[in-house]
C-alpha positions as CSV (number, residue, x, y, z in Angstrom):
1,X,74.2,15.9,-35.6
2,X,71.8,18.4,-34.9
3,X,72.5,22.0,-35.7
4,X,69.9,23.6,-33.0
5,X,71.8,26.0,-30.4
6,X,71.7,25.9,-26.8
7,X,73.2,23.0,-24.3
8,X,73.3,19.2,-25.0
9,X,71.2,17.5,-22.8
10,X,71.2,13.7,-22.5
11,X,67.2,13.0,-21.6
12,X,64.5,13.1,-24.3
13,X,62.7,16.3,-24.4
14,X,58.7,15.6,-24.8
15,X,56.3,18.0,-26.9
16,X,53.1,18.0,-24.7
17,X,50.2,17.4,-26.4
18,X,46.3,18.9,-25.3
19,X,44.1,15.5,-26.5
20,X,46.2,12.7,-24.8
21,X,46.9,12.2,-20.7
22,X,50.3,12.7,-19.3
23,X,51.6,11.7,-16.0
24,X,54.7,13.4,-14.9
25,X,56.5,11.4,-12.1
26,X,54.9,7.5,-12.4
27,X,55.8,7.1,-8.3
28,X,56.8,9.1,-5.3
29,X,60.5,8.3,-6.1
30,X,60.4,9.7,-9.3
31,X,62.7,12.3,-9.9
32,X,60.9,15.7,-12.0
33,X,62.1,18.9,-12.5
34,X,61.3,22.0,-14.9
35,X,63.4,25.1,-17.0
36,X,66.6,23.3,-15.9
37,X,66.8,22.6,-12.3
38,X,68.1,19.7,-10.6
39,X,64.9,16.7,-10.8
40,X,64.0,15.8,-7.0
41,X,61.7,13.0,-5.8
42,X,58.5,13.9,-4.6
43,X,58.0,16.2,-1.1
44,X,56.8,14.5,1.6
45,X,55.5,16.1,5.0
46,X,53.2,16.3,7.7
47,X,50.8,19.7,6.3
48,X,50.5,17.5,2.9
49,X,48.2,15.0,5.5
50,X,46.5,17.4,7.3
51,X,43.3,19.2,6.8
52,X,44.5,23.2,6.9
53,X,40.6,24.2,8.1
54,X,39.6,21.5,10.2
55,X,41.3,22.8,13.2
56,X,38.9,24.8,15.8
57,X,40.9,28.2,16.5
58,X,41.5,31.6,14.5
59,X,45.0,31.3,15.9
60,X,45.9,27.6,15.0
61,X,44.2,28.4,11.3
62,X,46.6,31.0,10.9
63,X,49.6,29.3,11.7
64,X,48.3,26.0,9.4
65,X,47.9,28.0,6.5
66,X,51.1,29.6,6.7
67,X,52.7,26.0,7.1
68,X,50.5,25.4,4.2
69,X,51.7,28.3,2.4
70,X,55.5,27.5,3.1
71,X,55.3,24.1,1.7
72,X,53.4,24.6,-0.9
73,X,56.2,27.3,-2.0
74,X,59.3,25.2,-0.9
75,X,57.6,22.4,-3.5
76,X,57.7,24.9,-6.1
77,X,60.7,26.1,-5.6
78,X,62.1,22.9,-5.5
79,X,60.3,22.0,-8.9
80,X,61.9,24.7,-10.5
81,X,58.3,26.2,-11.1
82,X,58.6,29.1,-8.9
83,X,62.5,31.0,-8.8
84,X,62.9,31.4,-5.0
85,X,66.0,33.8,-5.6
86,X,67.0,37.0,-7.3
């Protein structure tokens, strides 16, 4: 029994070393998660596809980055990498 304080957890916590690979998530269904949030599969959506600069307009740039911007952000937050609340 192992005297160390803070919560039980029931998966195997990983050091993460510098010299060797790692691959986080081995598919798309995958569940992964960090600093204790809920794992979740890998985001799919339509701005992942696209190109954000290939589009022709100032305008339609605009609005692609900030669809970029959103889900790039929602993906974090959903990680648990970025805290998307107070």
């Amino acid at each position: 029994m192992s005297s160390n304080p803070g919560p039980s957890v029931t998966s195997v916590s990983t050091i993460l070393g510098l010299g060797n690979p790692i691959t986080l998530g081995a598919s798309a269904t995958a569940k992964v998660s960090f600093y204790g949030s809920a794992p979740v599969v890998q985001r799919a959506a339509a701005i992942q596809a696209a190109s954000v600069v290939s589009v022709s307009s100032n305008i339609t740039i605009a609005a692609s980055l900030t669809a970029w911007i959103v889900e790039v952000t929602n993906t974090l937050n959903g990680l648990g990498i970025w805290k998307g609340a107070a």
